[in-house]
N, C-alpha and C positions, 0 to 999 in steps of 0.2 A: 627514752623510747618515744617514738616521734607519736603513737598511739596514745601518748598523754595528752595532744594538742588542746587547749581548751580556747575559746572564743572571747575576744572583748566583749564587755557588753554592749557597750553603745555603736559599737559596728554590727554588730548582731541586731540593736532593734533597727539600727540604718537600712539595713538589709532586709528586715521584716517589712518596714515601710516601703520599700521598692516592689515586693511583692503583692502589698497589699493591691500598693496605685496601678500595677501593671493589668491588675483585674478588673477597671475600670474600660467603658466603652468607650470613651472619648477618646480620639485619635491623637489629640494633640499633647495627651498624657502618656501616651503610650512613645508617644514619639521620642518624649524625655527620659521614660524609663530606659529607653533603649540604647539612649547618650550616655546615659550614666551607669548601663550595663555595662556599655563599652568600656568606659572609664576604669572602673572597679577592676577590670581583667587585667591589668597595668600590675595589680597587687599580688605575687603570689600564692597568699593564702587566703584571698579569694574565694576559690575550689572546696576549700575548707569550713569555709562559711554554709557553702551551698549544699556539700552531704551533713552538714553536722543540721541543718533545717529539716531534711529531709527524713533522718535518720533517728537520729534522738531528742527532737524538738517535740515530745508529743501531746506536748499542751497544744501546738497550734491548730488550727482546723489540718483539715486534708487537702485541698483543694490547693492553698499556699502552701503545704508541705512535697506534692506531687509539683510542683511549678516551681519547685528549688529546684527539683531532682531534673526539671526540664533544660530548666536554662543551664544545667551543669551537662547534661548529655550533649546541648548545641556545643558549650565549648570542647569539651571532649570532642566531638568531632573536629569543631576548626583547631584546636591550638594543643592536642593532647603531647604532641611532642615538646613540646615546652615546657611541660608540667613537671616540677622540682619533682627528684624522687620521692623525698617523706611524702609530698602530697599523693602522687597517682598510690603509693602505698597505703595511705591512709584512707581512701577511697574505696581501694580495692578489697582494703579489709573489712570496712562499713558494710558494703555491697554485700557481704557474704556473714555476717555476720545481722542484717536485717530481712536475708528474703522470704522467713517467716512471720513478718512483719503484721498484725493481726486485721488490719484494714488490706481487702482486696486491692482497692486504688494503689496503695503505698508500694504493695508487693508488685505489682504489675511493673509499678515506675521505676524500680531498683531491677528490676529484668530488662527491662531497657537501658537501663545505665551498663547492666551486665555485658549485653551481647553488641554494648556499639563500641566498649574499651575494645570487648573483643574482636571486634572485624576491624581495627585497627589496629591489627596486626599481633594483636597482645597475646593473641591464645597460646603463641611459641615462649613469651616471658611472664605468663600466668602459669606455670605448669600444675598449682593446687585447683587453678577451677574446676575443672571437671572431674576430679576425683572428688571433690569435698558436693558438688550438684549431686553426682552421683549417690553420694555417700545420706545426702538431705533428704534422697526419694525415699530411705528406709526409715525415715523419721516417727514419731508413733502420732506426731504433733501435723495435723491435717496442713493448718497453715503454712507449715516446711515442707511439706513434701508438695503442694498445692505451688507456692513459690516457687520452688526449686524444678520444677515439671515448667513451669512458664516460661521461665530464664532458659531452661535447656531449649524450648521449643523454639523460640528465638534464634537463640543461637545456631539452629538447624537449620533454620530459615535462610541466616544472614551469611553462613561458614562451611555451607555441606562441601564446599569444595577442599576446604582445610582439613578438612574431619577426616576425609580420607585421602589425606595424604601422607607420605614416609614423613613428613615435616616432623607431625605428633606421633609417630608411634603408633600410629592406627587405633585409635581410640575406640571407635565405632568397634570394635571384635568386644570391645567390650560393655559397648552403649547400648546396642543394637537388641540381643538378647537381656539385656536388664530392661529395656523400654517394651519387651515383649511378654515380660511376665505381670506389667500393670494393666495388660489391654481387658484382665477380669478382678480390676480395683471394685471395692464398692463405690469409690463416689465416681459417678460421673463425668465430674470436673478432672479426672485423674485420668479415668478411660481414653476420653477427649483425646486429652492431653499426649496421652501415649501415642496414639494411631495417627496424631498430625503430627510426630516427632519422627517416626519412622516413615510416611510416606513423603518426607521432604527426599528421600533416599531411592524410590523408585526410578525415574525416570532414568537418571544419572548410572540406571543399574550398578550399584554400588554392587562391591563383590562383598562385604559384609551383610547387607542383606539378602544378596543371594543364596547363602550358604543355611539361610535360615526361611529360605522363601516358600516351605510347606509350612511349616509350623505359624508364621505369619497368615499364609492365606486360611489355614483354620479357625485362627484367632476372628477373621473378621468372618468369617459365615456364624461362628459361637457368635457373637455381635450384632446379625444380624436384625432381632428382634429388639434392640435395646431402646428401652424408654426413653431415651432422652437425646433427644434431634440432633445435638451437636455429633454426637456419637455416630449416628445414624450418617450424618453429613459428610463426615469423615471415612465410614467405610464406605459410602458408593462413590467418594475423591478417590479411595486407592482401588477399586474395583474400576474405574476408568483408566488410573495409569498403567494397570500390570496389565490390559487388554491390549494397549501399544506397545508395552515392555518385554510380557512372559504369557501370550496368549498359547502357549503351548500347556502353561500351569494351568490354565481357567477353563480349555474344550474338554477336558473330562465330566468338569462340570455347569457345561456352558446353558444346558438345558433348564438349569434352577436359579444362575445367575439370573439368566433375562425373565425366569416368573417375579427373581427377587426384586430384581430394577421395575419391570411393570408396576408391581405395588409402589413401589419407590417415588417412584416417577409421579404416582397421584398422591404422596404423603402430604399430612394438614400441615405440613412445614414447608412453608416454598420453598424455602432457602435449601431443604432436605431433596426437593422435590426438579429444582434447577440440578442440583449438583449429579441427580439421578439421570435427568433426559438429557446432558452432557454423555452419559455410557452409548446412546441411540447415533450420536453425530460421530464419534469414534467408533463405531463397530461398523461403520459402511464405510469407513478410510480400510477396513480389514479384507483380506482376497478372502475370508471364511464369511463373509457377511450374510451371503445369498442363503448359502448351503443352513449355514446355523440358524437365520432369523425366520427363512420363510414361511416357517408353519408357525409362527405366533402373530404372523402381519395381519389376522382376522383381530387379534386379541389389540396391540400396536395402536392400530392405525386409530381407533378410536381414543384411545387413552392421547396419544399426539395432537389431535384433531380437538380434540376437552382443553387439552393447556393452553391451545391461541384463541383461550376467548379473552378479553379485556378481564383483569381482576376488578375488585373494588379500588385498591390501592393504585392504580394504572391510572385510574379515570381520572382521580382524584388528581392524580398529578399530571396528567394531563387537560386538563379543567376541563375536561369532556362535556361538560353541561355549559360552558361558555361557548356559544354558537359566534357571536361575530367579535372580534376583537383586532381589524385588521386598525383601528383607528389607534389601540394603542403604543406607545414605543418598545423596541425591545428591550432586553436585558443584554446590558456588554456580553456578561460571562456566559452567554449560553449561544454565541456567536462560536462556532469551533475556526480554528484556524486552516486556513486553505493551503495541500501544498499545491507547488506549483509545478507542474509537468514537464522538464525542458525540449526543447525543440528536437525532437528525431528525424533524421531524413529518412523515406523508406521507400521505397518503390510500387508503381502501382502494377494490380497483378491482372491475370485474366478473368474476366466475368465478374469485374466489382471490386473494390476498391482495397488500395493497402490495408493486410492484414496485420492487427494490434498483437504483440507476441504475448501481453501482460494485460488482458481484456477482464478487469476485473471489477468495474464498476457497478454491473447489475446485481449488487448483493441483496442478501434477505434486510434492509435498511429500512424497514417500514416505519418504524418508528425513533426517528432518529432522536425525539427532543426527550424522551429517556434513554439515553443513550447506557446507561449501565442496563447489561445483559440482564434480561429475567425470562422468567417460565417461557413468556409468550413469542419473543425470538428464538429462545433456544428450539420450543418443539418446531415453530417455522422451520427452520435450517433445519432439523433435522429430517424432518419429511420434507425436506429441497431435493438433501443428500441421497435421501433414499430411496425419494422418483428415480433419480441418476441412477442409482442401483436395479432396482425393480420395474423400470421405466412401466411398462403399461399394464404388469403384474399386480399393480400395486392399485390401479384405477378398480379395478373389481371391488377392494373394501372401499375405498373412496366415495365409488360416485352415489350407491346408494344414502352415504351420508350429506353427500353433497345437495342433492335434491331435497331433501328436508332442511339442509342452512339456507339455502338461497334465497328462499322464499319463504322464511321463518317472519311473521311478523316478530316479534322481538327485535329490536335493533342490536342488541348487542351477539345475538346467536347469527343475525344475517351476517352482519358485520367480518367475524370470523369465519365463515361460509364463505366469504370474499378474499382474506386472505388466504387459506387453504388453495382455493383454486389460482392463484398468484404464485403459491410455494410449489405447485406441481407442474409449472408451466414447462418447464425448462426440459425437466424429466420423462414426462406421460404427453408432450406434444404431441405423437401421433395416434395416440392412441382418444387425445382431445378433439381432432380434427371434427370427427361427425357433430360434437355437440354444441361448435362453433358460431355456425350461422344462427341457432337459439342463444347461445351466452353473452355472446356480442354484443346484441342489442341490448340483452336485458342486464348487462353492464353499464353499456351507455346511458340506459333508465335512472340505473343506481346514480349515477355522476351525479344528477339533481335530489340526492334523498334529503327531508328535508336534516339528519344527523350529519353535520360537520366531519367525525371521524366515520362515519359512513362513506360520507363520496371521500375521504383525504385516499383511504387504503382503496376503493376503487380505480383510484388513479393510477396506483402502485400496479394493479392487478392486470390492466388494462395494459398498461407499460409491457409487461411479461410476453403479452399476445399481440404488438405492433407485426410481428414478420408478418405475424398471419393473416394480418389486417389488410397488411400493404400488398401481398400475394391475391388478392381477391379484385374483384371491380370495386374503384375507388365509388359510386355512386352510394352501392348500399353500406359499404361498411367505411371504409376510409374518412368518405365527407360526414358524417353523421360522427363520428368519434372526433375527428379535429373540431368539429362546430360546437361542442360540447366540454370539451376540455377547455376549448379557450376560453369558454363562458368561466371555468373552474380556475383559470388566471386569473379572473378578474371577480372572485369569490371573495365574500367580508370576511372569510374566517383565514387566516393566517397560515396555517399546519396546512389547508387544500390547496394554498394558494400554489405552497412550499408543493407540494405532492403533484398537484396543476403542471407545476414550469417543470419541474423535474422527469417528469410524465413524457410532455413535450417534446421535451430535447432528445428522449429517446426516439420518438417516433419521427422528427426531422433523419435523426441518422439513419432509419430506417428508409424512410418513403423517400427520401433524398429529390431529386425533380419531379416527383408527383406533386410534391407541394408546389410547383412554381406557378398554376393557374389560382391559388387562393392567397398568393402573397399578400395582398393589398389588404386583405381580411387579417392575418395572421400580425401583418405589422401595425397594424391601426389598435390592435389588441394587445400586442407588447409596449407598444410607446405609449399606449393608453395607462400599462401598468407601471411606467416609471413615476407617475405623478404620483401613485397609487400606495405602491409598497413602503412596509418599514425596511430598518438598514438590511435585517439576516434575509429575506427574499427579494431583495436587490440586488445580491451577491449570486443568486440562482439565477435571476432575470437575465444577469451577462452573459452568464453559462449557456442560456439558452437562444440567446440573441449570435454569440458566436457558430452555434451548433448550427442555425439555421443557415446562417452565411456559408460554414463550411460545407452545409449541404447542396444549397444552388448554386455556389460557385457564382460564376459571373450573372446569372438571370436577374441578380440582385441589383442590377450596374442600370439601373432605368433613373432618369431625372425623378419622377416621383416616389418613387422609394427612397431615393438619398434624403429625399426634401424631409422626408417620415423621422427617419432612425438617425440623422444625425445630428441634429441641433439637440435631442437630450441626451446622447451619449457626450459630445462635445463642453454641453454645459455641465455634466458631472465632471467631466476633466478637469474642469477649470476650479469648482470647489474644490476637488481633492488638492490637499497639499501633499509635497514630494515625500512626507515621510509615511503618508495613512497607508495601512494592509491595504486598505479597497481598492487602492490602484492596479494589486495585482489579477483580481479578475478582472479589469474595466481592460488593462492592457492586452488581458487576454484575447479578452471578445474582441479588440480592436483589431488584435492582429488578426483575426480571422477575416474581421469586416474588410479591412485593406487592402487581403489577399484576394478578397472576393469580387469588390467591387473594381478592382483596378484602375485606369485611367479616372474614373469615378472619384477616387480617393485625394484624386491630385487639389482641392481645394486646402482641403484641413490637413492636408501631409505638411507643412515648412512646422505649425509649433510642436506638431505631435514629434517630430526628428529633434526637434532642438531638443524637447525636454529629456525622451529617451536618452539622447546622446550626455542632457546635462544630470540625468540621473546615475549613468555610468562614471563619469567620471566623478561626482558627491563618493559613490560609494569607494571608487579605488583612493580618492582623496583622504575618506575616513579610515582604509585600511594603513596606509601608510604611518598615520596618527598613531594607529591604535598599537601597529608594530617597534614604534621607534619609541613612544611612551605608553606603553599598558596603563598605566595610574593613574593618566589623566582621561584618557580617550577610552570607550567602548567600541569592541567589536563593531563592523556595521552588519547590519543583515542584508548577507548579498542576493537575495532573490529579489531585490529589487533591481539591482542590473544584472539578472539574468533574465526577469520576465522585460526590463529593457531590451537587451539583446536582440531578446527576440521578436518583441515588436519592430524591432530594425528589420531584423530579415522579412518579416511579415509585410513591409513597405515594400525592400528590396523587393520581394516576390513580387507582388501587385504592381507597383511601380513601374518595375525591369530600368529602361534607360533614364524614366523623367526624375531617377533619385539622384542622376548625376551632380546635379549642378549644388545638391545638399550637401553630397557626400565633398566635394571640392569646397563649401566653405565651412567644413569640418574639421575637427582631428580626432574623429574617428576611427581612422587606420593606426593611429597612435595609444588609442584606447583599448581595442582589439588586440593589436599586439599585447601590451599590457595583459590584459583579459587571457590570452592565450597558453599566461604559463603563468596564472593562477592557482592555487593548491588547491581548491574546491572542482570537484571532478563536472561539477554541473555547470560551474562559469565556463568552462574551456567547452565543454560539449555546445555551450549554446553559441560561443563567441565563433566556432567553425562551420555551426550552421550558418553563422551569418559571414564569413569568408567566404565560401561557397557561394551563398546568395548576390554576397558582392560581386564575386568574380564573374556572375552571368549578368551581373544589371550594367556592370561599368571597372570593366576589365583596368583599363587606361590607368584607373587612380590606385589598382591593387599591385599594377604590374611593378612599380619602383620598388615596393617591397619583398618581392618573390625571396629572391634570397636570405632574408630575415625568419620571415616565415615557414619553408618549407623545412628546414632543421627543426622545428618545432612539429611539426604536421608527424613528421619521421619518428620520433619521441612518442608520441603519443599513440602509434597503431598497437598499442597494447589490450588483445584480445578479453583481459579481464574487466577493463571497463568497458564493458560491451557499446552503450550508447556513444562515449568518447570517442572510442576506435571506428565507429559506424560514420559519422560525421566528419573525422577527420579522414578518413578517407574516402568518403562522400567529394571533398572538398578536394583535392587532392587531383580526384578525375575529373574536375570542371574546370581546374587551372591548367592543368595539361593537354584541357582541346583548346584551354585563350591562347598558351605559350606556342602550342606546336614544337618545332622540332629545337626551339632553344630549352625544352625542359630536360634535354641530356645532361646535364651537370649532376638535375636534381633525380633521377632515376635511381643512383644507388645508394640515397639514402634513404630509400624504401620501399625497393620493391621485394628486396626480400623479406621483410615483413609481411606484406602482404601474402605470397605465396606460400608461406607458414600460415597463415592465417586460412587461408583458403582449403588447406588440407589439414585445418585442426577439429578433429571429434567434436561433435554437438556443439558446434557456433551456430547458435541461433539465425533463420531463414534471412532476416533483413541484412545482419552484417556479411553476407555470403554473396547476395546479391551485389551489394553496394563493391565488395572488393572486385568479384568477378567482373563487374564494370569496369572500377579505377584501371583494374591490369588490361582488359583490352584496351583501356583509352590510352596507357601508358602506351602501350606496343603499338595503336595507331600512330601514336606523332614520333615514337623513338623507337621502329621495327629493329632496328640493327641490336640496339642493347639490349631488349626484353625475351626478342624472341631464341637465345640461345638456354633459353628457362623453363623454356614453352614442355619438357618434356613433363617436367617438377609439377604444371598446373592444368595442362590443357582436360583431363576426364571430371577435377573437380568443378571446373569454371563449364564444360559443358553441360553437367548435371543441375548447377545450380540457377541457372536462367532460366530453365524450361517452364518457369509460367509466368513469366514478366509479358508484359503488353507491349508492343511494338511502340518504340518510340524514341525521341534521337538519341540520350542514354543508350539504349538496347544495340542503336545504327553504329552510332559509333565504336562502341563496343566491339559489335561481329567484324566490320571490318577492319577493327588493329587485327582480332583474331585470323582474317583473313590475309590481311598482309603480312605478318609472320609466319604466316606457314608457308608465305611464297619465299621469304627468306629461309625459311628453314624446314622447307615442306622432311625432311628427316625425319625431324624430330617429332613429328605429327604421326607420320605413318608408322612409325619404332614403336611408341607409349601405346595407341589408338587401335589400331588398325589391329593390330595381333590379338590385343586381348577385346575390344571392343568394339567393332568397327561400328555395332549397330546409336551406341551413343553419341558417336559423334554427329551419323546420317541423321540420325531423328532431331538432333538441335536445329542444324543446319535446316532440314524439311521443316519442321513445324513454323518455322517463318511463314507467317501470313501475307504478307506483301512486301519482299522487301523494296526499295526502290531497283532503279532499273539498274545502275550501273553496279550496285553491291550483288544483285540477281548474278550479274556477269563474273562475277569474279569468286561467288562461289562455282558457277557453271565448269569457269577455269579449274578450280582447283578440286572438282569432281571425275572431272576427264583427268586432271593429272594424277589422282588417287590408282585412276582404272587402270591407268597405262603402269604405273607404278608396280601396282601387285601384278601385272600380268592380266590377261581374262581368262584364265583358267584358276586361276586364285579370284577376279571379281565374280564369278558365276559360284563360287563355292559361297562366298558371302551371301549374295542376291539371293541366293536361295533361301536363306535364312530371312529377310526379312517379312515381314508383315504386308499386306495387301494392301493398306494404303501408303505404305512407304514408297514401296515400288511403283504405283502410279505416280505418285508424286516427283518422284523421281525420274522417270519419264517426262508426264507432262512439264515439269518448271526446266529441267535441266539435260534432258534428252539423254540419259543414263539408263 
């Protein structure tokens, strides 16, 4: 019987010794244990060593007996399918024969041993576990049924997908109601246990807990009241989930829920008390939000308004009493990593600028350097959410409380009296408006208080209220909030500086050319802050150094400005090495500066192209490595040539013709290709943004390759990667006005893509645009072949332009549209005219200027409409239109 196994000794104390040393702090002891962990795995009964320490070794301490049981779950995960049968058997029987094991530690670690055999597949060739866990809960022996509830609970964690599957025989008919009749165990630790075993089961709406999902939701209101917080923890986790799940089960009693959660929500157990004001941000995602909550938002709003104040434990970890510390260095690990945005083309629209379809940067992130959620984000958001809800409904309990934080000496009561009015900005905007021109200023007061997290969250709060800033005469409000922010870039304390530059960048995007009289001020103050910052608010300085660029566009393009901002972006280029993360915001901001400053750029443009260009081909270098040998070579991380890429285009843009003579002693085009039919959806998106770009800076060096490239272009207008599809056919319509009429070849392989694409359900606004362009550009230079299609797309491609901003895109565009309808004026007046005549009139009119000779040829193909129907069919129309159409109509076209 292989359950006889018995251990050598002297492999045994070998074995004790490795564990002992591995418990040492020294790295370089650790580094040998690891060697030799390795080694050991070579042996198969190995495994054997390691439960037999864990399990019936109980002289040893605990600590080396739970750190056998570890390093046997690592191998269990990496190599369990290797593992001889006697062993995984003799393991499996250990397991289950110790999970009442009288030390909590021990029992905990053999439930982890339990539930990771088990997500490796085993619960199908374990078929005794879960009947003999089961069988443990009726145990009389606390430590078995204590055990045995841990290891299930796990398992529910890691397998709720297995659990209810026909795989097992549906387990849960029988799990489900056994784990419902511990939720009134005497201990505690058992109750716990139970209500997080069955709410792994909510969301997923299991149909086994469905069928019991009164008797469940009884069990936790009886629970209600229970001493002991974990309990308590647990039923306002599942009174959250059955609100998104079975809020039909909960509006019977939704009236006592939300007294229960109020208390909840202030319980002496944060951890009790998070888990509660979680219920608040999920009940305004609900359409009964309004109707259920609004007569308790007197009671609410304060209880909300109490949890963003700073705790004790907050401060503390955030050295809140450390006022300047910008001298010291940072810590790596608290550096989060950046991702990187790839290049979108998008068009710009009327009255302001391309709109962001995924605008999700202004979040409740006040305090990002605790980044794990607690009380005081969570009630934040949730009085974000339920401004958005209650918009100015909600300012009646508010502002009274507001007036007393603002001006609280207390620092830490103003403080949160600052954030509040931050979390409401978004929601109660209009209803804020009157009390503006007073908060404003006494905002801007705050900037200089002398508490560090005082001015950081004023920043934040400030941020929230730029539109309204910018919307007002720049004297009073505008120049007094920039003069004062940038003092707060240039803050000793760290966290404002962070709060400062981030602040900034929002109000750049906001105030866009209003900034362009304080440049000289504004850059004397960021290039001031290069010498200044540690690494983590260097990385935001970019951010905001791009932002600005992207905001003034070319104003930026003055000799004394260049002189400013570019010898210390330039000189960080040069420390960074090709593999450091920090290149990718520094290439960010560059691209922005490049596009910005234009001809400006042309000094430091030859190294910044070579490196871009030599970081692309590094990385496609290292993928070939990595693909032809895995075991020698690693992965590379390709956002280094994608934020390459895209600082190409960023040249290209700004550039336009002078990148010519770079791109000719390049292979570039070689690279791109390459690039183009990459498995990573974000290389090919950004390597087409920069096709495109090429094709307009220096057509000449793209044009040899057309025919390579454009079978790929055709491959990739697949609607499901949105941004992919958006770009590449972006790029598509800029080659077909270089090509002109030799792009016939390349037409059918893709324009019926396109024209699918253009009349497919909720495609997002940009990729609608971009196509409805490529197809007239298509039809401009190749009328004969596109326009026998024209029927297939002409109402959706009219719909979708109507608030693009005139511009040669837009020019070109109307007249392919209009020189296909002169080929095939049919097919226009068939689709159009019958069912819509007035969408197609209002495209055509709403042109603000076209040029003169496109003027003409819609003129043309307005008279041939009339003559067309008849004027007893055009007067039944005319009739129908709207008053300004009809002048317009007249006046531009004499119709």
């Amino acid at each position: 019987m292989e359950c006889q196994w018995k251990p050598d000794e002297q492999g045994l104390q070998q074995i004790l010794q490795l564990l002992k040393e591995s418990q040492s702090p020294d790295t370089s002891t650790q580094r040998s244990v690891q060697q030799k962990l390795e080694q050991l795995n070579q042996y198969p009964d190995f495994n054997n060593y390691l439960i037999f320490v864990l399990t019936k070794l109980k002289t040893e301490d605990e600590a080396t007996r739970s750190l056998s049981g570890l390093i046997l779950k690592n191998n269990v995960k990496a190599h369990y399918q290797n593992f001889p049968n006697g062993v995984s058997d003799f393991i499996k029987n250990e397991c289950l024969q110790n999970i009442g094991d009288s030390s909590p530690l021990i029992r905990a670690t053999v439930g982890i041993l339990i539930t990771t055999i088990a997500s490796k597949g085993e619960l199908q060739n374990w078929p005794e576990l879960l009947p003999k866990l089961c069988l443990q809960l009726d145990s009389e022996d606390y430590n078995t049924c204590e055990g045995a509830f841990g290891a299930l609970q796990k398992i529910c964690e890691d397998s709720a997908e297995i659990l209810d599957s026909d795989m097992l025989d549906r387990p849960l008919n029988v799990m489900i109601p056994k784990f419902l009749q511990f939720f009134k165990h005497s201990s505690p630790k058992i109750r716990s246990h139970a209500i997080a075993c069955v709410n792994q089961f909510i969301i997923s709406r299991t149909q086994a807990l469905m069928l019991h999902i009164d008797p469940f939701i009884e069990n936790l209101f009886a629970l209600a009241g229970d001493e002991e917080p974990e309990v308590r923890k647990n039923v306002c986790r599942a009174l959250v989930m059955l609100l998104e799940v079975r809020l039909d089960r909960l509006l019977p009693h939704m009236h006592n829920i939300i007294e229960y959660m109020l208390q909840r929500t202030q319980d002496q157990d944060e951890n009790v008390a998070l888990e509660a004001c979680e219920f608040w941000l999920t009940l305004a995602e609900q359409p009964v939000c309004k109707e259920v909550l609004c007569g308790h938002l007197p009671k609410l709003t304060p209880v909300l308004v109490n949890g963003m104040k700073y705790s004790e434990i907050d401060i503390i970890l955030l050295k809140g009493d450390v006022e300047e510390d910008e001298a010291i260095p940072d810590n790596e690990q608290d550096i989060r990593p950046r991702f990187h945005r790839s290049r979108t083309v998008a068009q710009q629209h009327e009255g302001g600028d391309s709109i962001e379809e995924d605008d999700d940067e202004d979040d409740l992130d006040d305090d990002e350097t605790i980044s794990d959620w607690n009380l005081r984000k969570c009630s934040a958001a949730a009085l974000d959410v339920l401004a958005n809800v209650f918009r100015d409904d909600l300012l009646l309990h508010i502002l009274p409380l507001l007036k007393e934080l603002l001006f609280h000496p207390e620092w830490l009561i103003k403080e949160s009296g600052i954030l509040v009015l931050g979390a409401i900005a978004e929601g109660c905007m209009q209803g804020m408006i009157p009390y503006l021109p007073e908060l404003i200023p006494h905002l801007v007061q705050c900037l200089s208080d002398k508490k560090a997290l005082v001015r950081s969250i004023t920043c934040w709060t400030l941020s929230r209220y730029t539109h309204w800033v910018v919307s007002q005469p720049p004297d009073i409000y505008l120049k007094p909030l920039m003069t004062e922010l940038l003092k707060r870039i240039l803050d000793s304390n760290k966290r404002v500086q962070e709060a400062a530059c981030s602040a900034f960048a929002t109000l750049e995007e906001e105030a866009c050319t209003e900034l362009v009289p304080y440049l000289a001020y504004i850059l004397d103050t960021l290039v001031f802050a290069f010498g200044k910052y540690q690494h983590k608010n260097l990385l935001i300085l970019y951010d905001a150094i791009g932002t600005l660029a992207d905001s003034v566009g070319h104003h930026l393009n003055k000799p004394e400005y260049i002189q400013m901002l570019m010898p210390p972006l330039i000189q960080k280029w040069n420390q960074l090495k090709d593999e450091d993360k920090d290149l990718f915001p520094l290439l960010e901001c560059l691209s922005s500066v490049a596009t910005a400053l234009q001809s400006g750029f042309l000094p430091y443009c030859e190294p910044v192209y070579q490196r871009c260009v030599n970081l692309v081909q590094k990385t496609l270098a290292q993928a070939v490595l990595h693909q032809t040998q895995p075991e020698f070579y690693e992965a590379p991380d390709k956002d280094f040539m994608i934020v390459a890429l895209d600082l190409l285009s960023g040249l290209a843009e700004g550039l336009g013709g002078n990148i010519e003579q770079l791109v000719a002693r390049s292979n570039i085009l070689t690279l791109m290709y390459q690039c183009m039919q990459d498995k990573m959806p974000e290389v090919r998106q950004s390597s087409f943004a920069l096709l495109g770009d090429l094709t307009k800076a220096c057509f000449q060096h793209v044009k040899p390759c057309i025919a390579n490239l454009m079978p790929i272009l055709g491959t990739n207008l697949n609607p499901e990667l949105i941004s992919v599809c958006n770009n590449a056919t972006w790029a598509i319509g800029e080659i077909s006005i270089q090509m002109g009429s030799e792009m016939q070849p390349y037409v059918p392989m893709v324009l019926q893509q396109l024209v699918e694409i253009i009349n497919r359900p909720n495609t997002p606004k940009t990729l609608l645009e971009n196509t409805a362009i490529t197809i007239g550009r298509l039809g401009y230079v190749c009328p004969q072949e596109v326009a026998p299609m024209l029927q297939q797309f002409i109402r959706p491609w009219c719909t979708s332009l109507r608030n693009i901003r005139d511009n040669e895109e837009k020019d070109s565009a109307f007249r392919g549209i209009c020189t296909m309808i002169t080929v095939n004026p049919g097919g226009v007046v068939a689709s159009t005219i019958e069912n819509d005549p007035l969408c197609f009139l209002y495209r055509f009119s709403s042109w603000m200027n076209p040029k003169d000779d496109l003027r003409e040829m819609f003129c043309k193909i307005l008279h041939g409409f009339k003559n067309q129907v008849g004027d007893e069919n055009w007067r039944h129309f005319s009739d129908q239109f709207p008053l300004p159409l009809k002048e317009r109509l007249a006046a531009f076209y004499g119709v």
